[in-house]
MDAnalysis code that builds the backbone (N, CA, C; Angstrom):
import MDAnalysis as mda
import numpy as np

u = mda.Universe.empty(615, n_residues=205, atom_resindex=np.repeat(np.arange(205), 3), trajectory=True)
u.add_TopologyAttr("name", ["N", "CA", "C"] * 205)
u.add_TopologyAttr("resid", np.arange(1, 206))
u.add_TopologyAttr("resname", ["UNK", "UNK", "UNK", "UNK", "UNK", "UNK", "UNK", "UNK", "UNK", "UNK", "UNK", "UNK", "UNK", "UNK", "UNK", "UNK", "UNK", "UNK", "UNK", "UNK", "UNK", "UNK", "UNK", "UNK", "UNK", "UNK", "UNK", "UNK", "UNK", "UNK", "UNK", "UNK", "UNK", "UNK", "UNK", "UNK", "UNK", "UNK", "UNK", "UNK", "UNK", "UNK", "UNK", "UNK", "UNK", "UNK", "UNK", "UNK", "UNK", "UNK", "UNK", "UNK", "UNK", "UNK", "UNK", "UNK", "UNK", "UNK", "UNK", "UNK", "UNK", "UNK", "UNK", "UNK", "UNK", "UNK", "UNK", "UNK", "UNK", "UNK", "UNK", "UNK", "UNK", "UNK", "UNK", "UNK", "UNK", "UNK", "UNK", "UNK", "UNK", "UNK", "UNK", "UNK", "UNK", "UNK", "UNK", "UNK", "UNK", "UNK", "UNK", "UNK", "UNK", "UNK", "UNK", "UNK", "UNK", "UNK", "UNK", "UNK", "UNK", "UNK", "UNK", "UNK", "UNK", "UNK", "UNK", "UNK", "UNK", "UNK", "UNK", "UNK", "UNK", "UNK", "UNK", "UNK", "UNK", "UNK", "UNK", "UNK", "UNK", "UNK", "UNK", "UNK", "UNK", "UNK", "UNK", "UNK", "UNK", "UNK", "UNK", "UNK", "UNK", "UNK", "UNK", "UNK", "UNK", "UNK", "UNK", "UNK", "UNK", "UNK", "UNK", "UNK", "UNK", "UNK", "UNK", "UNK", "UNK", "UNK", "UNK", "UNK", "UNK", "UNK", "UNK", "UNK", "UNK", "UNK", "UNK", "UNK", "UNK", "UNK", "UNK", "UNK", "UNK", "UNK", "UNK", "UNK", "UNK", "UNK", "UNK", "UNK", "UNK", "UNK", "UNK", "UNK", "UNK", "UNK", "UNK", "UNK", "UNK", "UNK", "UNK", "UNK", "UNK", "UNK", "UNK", "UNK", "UNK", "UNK", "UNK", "UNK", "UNK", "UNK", "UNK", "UNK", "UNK", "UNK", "UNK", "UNK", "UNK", "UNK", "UNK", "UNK", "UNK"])
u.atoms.positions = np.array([
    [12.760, 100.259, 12.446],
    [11.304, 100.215, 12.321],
    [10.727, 101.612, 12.552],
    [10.085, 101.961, 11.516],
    [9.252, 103.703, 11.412],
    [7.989, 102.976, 12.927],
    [8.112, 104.752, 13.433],
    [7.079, 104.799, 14.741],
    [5.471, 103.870, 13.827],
    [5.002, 103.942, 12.745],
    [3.922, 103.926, 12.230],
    [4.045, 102.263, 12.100],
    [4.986, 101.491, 11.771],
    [5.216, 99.971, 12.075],
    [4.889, 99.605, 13.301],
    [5.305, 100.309, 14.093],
    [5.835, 99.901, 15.618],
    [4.650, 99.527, 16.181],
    [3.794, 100.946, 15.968],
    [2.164, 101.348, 16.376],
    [1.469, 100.179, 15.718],
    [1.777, 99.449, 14.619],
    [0.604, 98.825, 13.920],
    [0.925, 97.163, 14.345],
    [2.460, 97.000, 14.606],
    [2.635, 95.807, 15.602],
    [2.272, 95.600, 16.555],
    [2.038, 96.745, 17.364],
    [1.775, 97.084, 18.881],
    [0.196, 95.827, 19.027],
    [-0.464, 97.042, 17.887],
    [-2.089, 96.947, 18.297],
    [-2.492, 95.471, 17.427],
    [-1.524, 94.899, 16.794],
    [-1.642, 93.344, 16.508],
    [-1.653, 92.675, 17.748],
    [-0.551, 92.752, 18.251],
    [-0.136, 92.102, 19.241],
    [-1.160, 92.221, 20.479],
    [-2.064, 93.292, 20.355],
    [-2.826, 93.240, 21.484],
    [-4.574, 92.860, 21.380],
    [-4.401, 92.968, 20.085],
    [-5.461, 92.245, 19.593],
    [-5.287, 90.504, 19.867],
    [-4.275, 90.374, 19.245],
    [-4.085, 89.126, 19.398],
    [-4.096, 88.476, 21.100],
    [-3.864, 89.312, 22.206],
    [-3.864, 89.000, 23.556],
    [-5.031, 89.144, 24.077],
    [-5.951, 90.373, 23.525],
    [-7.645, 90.405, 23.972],
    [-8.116, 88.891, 23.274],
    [-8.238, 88.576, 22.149],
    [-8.588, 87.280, 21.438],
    [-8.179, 86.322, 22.483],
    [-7.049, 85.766, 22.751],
    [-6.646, 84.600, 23.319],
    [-7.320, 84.646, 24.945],
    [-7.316, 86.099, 25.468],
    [-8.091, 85.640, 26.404],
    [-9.493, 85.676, 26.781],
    [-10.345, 86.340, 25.708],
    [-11.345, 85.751, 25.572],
    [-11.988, 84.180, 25.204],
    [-10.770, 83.852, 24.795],
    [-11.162, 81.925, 24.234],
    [-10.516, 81.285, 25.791],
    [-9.908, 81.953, 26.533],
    [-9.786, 81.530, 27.812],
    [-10.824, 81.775, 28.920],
    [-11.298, 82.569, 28.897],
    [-12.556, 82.786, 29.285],
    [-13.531, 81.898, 28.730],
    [-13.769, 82.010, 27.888],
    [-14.835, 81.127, 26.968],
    [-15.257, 79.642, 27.126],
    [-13.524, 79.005, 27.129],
    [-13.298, 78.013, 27.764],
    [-13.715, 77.295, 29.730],
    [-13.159, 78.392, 30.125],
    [-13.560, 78.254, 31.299],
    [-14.849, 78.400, 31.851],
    [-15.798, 79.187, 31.417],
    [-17.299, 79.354, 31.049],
    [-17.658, 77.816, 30.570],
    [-17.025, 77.301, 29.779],
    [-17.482, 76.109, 28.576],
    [-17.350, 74.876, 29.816],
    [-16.328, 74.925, 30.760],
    [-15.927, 73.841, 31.427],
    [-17.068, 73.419, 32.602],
    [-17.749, 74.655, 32.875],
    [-18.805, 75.191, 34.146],
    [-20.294, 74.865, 33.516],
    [-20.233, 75.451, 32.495],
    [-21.621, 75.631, 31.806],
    [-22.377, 74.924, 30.317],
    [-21.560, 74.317, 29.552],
    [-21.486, 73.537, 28.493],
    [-21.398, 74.718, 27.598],
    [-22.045, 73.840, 26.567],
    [-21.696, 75.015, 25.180],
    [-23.266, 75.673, 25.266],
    [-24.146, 75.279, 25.573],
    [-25.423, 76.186, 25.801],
    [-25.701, 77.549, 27.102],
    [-24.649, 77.123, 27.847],
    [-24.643, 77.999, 28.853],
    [-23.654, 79.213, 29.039],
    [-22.582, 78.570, 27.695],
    [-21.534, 79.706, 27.111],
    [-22.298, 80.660, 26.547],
    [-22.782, 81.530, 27.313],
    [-23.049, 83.330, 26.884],
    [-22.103, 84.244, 26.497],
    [-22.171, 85.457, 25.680],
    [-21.350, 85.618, 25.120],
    [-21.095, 87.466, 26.796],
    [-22.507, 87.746, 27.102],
    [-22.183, 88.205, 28.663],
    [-21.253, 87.441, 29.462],
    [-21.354, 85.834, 29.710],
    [-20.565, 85.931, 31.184],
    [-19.301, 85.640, 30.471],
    [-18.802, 85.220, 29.212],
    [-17.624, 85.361, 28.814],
    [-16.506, 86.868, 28.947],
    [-17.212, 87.701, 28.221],
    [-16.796, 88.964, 28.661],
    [-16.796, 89.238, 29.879],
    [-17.823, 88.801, 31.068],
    [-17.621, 89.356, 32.472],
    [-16.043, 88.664, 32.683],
    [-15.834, 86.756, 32.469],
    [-15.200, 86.554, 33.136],
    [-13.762, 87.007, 32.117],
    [-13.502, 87.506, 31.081],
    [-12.560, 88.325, 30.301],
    [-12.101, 89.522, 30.837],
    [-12.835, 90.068, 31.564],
    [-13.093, 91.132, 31.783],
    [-13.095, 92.434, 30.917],
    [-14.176, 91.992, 29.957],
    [-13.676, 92.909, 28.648],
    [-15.256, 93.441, 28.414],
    [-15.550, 94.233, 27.596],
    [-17.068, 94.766, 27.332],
    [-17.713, 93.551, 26.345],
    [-18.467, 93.082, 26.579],
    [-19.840, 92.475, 25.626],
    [-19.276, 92.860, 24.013],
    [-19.232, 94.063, 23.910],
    [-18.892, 94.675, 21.996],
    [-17.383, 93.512, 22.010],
    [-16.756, 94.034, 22.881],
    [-15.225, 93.464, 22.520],
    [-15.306, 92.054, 21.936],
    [-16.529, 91.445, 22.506],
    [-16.148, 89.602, 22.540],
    [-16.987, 89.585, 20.786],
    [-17.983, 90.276, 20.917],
    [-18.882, 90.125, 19.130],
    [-17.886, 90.671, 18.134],
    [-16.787, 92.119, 18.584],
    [-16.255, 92.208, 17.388],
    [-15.234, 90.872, 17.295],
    [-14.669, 90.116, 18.303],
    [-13.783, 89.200, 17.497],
    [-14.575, 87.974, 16.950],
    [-15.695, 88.027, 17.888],
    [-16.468, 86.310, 17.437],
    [-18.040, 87.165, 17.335],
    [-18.344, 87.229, 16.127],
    [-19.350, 87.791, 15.389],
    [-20.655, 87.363, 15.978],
    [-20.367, 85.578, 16.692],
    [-21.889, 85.243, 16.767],
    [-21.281, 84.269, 17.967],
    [-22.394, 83.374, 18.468],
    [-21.947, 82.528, 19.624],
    [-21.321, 81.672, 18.786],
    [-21.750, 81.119, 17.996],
    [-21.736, 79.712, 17.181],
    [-20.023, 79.895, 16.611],
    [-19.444, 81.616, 16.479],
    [-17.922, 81.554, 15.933],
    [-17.129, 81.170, 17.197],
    [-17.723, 81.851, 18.449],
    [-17.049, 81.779, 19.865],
    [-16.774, 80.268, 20.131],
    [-17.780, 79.452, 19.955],
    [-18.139, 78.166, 20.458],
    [-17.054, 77.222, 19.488],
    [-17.049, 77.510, 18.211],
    [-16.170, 76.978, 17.442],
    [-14.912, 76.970, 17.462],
    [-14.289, 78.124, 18.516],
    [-13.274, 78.407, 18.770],
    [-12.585, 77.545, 20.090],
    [-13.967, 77.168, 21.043],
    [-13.961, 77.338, 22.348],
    [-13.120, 75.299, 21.920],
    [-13.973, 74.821, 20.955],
    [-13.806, 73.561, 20.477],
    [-12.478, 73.385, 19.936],
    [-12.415, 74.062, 18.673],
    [-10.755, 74.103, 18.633],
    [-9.318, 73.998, 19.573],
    [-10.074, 74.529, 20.216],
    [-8.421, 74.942, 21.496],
    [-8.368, 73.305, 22.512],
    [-10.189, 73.123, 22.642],
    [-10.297, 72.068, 23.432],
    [-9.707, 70.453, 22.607],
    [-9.734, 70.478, 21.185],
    [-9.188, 69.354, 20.407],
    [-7.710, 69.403, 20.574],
    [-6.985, 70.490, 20.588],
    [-5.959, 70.801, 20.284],
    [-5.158, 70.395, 21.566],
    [-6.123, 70.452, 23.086],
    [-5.716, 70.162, 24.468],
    [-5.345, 68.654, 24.363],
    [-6.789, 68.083, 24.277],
    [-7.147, 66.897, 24.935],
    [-6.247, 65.196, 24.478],
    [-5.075, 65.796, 23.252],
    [-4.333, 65.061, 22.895],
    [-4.933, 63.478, 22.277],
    [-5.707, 63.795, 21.442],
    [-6.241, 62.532, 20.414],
    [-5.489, 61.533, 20.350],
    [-4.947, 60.341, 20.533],
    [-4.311, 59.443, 19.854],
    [-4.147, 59.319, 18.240],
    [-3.086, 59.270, 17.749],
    [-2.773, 59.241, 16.077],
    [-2.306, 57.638, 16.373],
    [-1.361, 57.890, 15.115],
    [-0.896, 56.445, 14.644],
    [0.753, 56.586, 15.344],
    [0.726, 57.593, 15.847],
    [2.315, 57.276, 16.906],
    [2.010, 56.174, 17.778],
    [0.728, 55.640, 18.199],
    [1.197, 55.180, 19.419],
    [1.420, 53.637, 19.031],
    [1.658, 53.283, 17.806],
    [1.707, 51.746, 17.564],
    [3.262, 51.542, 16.797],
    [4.260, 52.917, 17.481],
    [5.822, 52.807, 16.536],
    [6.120, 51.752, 17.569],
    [6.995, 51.079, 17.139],
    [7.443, 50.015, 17.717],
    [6.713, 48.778, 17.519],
    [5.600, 48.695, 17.561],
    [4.632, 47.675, 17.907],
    [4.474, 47.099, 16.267],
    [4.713, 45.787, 16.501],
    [5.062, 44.907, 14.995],
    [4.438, 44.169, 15.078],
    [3.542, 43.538, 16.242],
    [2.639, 42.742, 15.636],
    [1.206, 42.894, 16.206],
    [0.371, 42.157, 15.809],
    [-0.730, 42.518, 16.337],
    [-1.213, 42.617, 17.517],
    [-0.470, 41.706, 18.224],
    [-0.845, 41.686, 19.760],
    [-0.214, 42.967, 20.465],
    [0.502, 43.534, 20.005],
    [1.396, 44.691, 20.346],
    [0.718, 46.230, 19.916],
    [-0.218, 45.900, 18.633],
    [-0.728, 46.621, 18.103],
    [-2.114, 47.001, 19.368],
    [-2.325, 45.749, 19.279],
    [-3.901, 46.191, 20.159],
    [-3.848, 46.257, 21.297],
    [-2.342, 46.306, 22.238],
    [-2.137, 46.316, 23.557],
    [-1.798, 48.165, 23.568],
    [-1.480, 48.616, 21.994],
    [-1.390, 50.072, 22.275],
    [-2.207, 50.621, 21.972],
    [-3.281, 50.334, 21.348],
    [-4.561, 51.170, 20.953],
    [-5.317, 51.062, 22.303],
    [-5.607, 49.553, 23.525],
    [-6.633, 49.919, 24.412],
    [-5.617, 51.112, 25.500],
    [-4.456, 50.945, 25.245],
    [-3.466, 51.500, 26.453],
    [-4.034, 52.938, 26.303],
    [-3.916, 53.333, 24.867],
    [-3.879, 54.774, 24.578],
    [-5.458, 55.217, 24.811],
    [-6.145, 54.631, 24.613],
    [-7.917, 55.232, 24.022],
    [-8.621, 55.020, 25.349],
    [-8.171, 54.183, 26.093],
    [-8.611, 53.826, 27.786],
    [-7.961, 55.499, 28.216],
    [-6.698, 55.673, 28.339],
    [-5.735, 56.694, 28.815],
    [-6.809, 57.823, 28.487],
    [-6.770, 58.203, 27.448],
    [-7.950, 59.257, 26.208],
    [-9.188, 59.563, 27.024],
    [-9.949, 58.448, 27.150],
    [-11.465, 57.938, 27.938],
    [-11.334, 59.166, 29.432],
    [-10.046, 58.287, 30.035],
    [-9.776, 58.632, 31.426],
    [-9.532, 60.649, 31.456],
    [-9.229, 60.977, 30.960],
    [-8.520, 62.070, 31.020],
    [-9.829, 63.439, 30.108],
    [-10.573, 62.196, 29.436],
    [-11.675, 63.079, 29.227],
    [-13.075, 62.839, 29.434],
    [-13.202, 62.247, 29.873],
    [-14.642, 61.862, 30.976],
    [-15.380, 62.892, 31.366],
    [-14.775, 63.812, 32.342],
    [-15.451, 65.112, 32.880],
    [-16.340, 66.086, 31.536],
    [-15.498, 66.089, 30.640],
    [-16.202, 67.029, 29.088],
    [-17.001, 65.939, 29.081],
    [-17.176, 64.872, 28.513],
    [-18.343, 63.731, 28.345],
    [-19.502, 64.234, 29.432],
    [-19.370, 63.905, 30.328],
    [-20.267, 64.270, 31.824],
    [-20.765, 65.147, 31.382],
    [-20.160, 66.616, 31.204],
    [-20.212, 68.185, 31.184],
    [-21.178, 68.028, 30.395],
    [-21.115, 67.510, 29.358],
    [-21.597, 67.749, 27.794],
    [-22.735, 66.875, 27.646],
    [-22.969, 66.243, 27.850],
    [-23.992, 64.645, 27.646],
    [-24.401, 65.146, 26.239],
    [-25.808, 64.921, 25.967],
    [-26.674, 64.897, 24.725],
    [-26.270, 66.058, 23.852],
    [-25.208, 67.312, 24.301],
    [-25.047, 68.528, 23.660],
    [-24.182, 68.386, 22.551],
    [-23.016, 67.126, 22.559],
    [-22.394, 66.189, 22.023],
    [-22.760, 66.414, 20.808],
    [-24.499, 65.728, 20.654],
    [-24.574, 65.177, 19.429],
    [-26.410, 66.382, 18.828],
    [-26.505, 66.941, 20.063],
    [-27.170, 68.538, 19.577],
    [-26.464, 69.678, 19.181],
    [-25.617, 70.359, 19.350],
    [-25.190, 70.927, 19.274],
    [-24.164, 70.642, 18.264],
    [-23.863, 71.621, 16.809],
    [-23.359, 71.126, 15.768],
    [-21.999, 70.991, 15.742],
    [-21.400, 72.219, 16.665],
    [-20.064, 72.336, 16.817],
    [-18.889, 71.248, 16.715],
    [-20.418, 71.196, 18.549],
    [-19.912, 69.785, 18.961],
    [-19.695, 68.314, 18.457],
    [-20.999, 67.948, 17.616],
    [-21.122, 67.304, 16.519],
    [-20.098, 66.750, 15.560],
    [-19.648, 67.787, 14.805],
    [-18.558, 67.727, 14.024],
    [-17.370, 67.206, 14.529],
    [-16.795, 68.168, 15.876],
    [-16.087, 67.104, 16.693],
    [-15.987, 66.214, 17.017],
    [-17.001, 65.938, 17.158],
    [-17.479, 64.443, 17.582],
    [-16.910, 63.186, 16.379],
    [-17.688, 63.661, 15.048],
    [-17.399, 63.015, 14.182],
    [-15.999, 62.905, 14.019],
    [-15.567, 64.279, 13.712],
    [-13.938, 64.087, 13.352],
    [-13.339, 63.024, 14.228],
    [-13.336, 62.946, 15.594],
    [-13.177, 62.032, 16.554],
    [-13.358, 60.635, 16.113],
    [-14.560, 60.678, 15.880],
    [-14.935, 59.231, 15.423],
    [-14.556, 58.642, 14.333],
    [-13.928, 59.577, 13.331],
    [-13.296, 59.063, 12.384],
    [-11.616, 59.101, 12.464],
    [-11.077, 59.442, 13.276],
    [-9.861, 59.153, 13.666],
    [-9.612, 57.935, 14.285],
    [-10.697, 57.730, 15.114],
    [-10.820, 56.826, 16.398],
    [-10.310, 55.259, 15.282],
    [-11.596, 55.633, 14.004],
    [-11.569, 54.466, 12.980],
    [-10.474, 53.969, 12.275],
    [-9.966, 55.408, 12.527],
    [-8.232, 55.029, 11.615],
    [-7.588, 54.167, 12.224],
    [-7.595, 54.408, 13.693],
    [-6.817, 53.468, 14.763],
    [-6.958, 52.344, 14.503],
    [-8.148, 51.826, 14.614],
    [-8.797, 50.512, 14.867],
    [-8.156, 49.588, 13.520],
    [-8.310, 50.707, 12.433],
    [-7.868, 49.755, 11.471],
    [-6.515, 49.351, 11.307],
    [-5.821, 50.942, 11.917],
    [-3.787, 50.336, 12.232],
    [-4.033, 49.398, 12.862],
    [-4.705, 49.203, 13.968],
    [-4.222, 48.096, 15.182],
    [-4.595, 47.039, 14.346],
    [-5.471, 46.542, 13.458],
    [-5.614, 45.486, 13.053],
    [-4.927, 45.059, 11.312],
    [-4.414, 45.968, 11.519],
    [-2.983, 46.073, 9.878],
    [-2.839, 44.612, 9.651],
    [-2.302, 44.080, 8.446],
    [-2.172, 42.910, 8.232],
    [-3.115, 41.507, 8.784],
    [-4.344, 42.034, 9.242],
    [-4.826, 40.898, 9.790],
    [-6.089, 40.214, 8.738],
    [-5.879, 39.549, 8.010],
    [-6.337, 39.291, 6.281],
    [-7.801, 39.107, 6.411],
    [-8.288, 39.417, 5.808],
    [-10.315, 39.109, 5.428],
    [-11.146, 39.831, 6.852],
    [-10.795, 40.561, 8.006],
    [-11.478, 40.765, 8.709],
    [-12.270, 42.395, 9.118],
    [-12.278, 42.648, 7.928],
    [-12.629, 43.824, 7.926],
    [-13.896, 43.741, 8.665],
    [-14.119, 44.138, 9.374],
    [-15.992, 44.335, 9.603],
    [-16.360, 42.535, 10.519],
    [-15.196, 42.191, 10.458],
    [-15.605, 40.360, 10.911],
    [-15.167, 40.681, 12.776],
    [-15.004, 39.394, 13.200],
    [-15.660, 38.958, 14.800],
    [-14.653, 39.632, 15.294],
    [-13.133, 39.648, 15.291],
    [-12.111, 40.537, 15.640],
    [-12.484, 42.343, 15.723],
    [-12.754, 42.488, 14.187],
    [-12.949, 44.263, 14.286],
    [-14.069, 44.402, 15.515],
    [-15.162, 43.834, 15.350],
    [-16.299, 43.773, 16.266],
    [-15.795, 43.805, 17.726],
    [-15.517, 42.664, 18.321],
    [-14.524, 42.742, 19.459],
    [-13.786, 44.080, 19.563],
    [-12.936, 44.330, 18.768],
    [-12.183, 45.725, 19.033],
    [-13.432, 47.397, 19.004],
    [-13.991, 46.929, 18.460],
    [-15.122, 47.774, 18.117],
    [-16.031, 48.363, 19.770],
    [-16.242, 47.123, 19.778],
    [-16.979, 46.998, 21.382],
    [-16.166, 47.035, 22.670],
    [-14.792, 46.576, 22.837],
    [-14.390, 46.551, 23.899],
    [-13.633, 47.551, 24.289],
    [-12.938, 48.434, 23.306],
    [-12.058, 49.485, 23.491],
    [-12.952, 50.343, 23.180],
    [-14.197, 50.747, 23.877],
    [-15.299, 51.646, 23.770],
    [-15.328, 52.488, 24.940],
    [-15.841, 53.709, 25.159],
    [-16.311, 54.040, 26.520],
    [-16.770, 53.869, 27.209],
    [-18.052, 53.386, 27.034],
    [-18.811, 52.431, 27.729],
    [-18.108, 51.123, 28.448],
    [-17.383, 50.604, 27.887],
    [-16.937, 49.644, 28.151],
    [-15.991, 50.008, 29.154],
    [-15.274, 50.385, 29.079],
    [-14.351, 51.158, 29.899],
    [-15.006, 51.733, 31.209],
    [-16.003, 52.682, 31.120],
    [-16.710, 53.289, 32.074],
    [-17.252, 52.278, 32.755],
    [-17.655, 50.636, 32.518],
    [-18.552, 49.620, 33.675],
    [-17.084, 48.939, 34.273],
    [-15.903, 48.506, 33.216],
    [-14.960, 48.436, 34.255],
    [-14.673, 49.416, 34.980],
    [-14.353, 50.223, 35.115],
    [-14.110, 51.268, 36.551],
    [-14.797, 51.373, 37.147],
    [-16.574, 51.185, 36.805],
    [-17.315, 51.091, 38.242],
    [-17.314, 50.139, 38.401],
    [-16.559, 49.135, 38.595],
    [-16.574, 47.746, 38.799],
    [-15.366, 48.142, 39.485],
    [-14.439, 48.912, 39.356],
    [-13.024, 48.944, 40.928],
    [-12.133, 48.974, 40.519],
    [-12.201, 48.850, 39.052],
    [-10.341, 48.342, 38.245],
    [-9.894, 49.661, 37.882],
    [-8.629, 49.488, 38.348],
    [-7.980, 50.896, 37.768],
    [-7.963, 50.980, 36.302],
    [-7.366, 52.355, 35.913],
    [-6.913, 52.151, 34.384],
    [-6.029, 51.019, 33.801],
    [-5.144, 51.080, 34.718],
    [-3.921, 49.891, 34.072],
    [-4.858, 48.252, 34.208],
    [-5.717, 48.220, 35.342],
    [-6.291, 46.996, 35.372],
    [-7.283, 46.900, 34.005],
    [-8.379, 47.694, 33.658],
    [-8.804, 47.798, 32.970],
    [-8.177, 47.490, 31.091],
    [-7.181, 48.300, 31.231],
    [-6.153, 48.137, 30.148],
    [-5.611, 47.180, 30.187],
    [-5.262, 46.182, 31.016],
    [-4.457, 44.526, 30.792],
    [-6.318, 43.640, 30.439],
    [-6.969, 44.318, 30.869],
    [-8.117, 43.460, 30.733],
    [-8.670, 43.510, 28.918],
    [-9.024, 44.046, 29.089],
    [-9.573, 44.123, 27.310],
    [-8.467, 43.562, 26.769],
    [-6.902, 44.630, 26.795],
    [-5.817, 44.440, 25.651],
    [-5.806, 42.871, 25.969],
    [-5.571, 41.974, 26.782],
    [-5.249, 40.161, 27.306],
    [-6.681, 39.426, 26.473],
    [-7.745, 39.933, 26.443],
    [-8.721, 39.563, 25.521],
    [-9.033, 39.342, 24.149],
    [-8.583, 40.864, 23.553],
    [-8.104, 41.091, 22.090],
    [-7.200, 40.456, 22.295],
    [-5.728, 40.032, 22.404],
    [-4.693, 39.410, 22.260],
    [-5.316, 38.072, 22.529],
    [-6.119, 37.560, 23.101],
    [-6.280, 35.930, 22.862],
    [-7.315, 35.585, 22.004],
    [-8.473, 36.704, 21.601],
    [-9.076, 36.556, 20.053],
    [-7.982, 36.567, 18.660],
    [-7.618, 37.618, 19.321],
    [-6.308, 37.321, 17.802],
    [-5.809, 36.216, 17.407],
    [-4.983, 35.630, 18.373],
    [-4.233, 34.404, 18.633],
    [-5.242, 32.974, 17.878],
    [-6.321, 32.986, 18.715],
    [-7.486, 32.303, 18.211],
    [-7.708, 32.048, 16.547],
    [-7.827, 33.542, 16.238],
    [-7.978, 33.608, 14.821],
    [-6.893, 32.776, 14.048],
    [-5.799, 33.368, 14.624],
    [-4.064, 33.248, 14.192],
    [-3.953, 31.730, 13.997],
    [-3.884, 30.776, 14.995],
    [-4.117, 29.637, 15.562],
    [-5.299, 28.739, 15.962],
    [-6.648, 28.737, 14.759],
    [-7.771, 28.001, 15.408],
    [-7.390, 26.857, 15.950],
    [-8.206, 26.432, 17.202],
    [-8.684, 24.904, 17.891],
    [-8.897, 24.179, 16.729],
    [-9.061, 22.830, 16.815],
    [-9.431, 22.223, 15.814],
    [-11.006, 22.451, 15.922],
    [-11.506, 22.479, 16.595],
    [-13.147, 22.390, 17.068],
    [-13.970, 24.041, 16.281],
    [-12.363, 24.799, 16.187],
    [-12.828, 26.320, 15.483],
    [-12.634, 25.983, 13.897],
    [-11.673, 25.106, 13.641],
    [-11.597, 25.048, 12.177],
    [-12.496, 24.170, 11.644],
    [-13.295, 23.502, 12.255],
    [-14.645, 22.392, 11.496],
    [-15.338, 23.445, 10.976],
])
């Protein structure tokens, strides 16, 4: 490698280390202060880098903030469609969607708190939000795979409402742990299902 490579790897590489720890900074600012209180001053203070340094990599707040979001999606471990391998039937299905999205809830609560109304002001955030919410939808519809005509009917609804945050958040102030919480809904959905699966005679009139 010519000295003139070496030099031009060098100052990649350290670009690339001022960057990362400014989005660590940024972040940690973001965790204290929300995304309105992320300045692009106390980022650099807590970077310890000059004010210019943080605008030449993130041009504006709104690139910083977008960044600050990225890293935080990339943390907070979303639920996909892994968490229903194994799970073959429906009751199995919806015992892993409240397991996982309760788990999800729990582990990100504090950003909820942090964040309240900035969520759905703030555009960044917004978008996240959505993307979220449309993943969230993908789930709902694995967990209920093969379950015939109920698109949008009393089942999705149920799953809709009970594996919610809200929902989640009045059981725990009510005393139940996660796992209590999680046998509670998932034992619910699993006996609406069943229901469906198996009407009473008094359900099939």
């Amino acid at each position: 490698m010519t000295p003139r490579a070496y030099s031009m790897r060098r100052r990649a590489e350290q670009v690339a280390q001022t960057r990362a720890r400014i989005i660590d900074a940024a972040v940690e600012v973001f965790a204290k202060r929300g995304a309105r209180g992320t300045t692009m001053t106390e980022v650099a203070s807590v970077a310890d880098v000059a004010t210019a340094t943080v605008t030449n990599h993130f041009a504006t707040p709104e690139l910083l903030l977008q960044a600050v979001v990225e890293r935080l999606m990339a943390t907070i471990e979303i639920p996909d469609d892994r968490i229903f391998a194994g799970a073959r039937s429906t009751s199995a299905r919806l015992r892993a969607l409240t397991a996982a999205m309760f788990a999800f809830y729990e582990r990100t609560q504090r950003w909820f708190d942090l964040l309240g109304a900035e969520i759905r002001d703030v555009p960044e955030l917004a978008k996240a939000e959505a993307d979220f919410s449309g993943a969230v939808q993908v789930l709902f519809a694995g967990a209920l795979a093969g379950v015939d005509g109920d698109d949008g009917g009393a089942l999705g609804k149920a799953v809709a409402g009970l594996v919610h945050p809200a929902t989640y958040a009045a059981l725990r102030q009510a005393g139940l742990s996660v796992d209590e919480a999680t046998d509670v809904v998932a034992e619910a959905l699993v006996q609406r299902a069943r229901r469906r699966s198996h009407p009473s005679p008094a359900e099939e009139r």
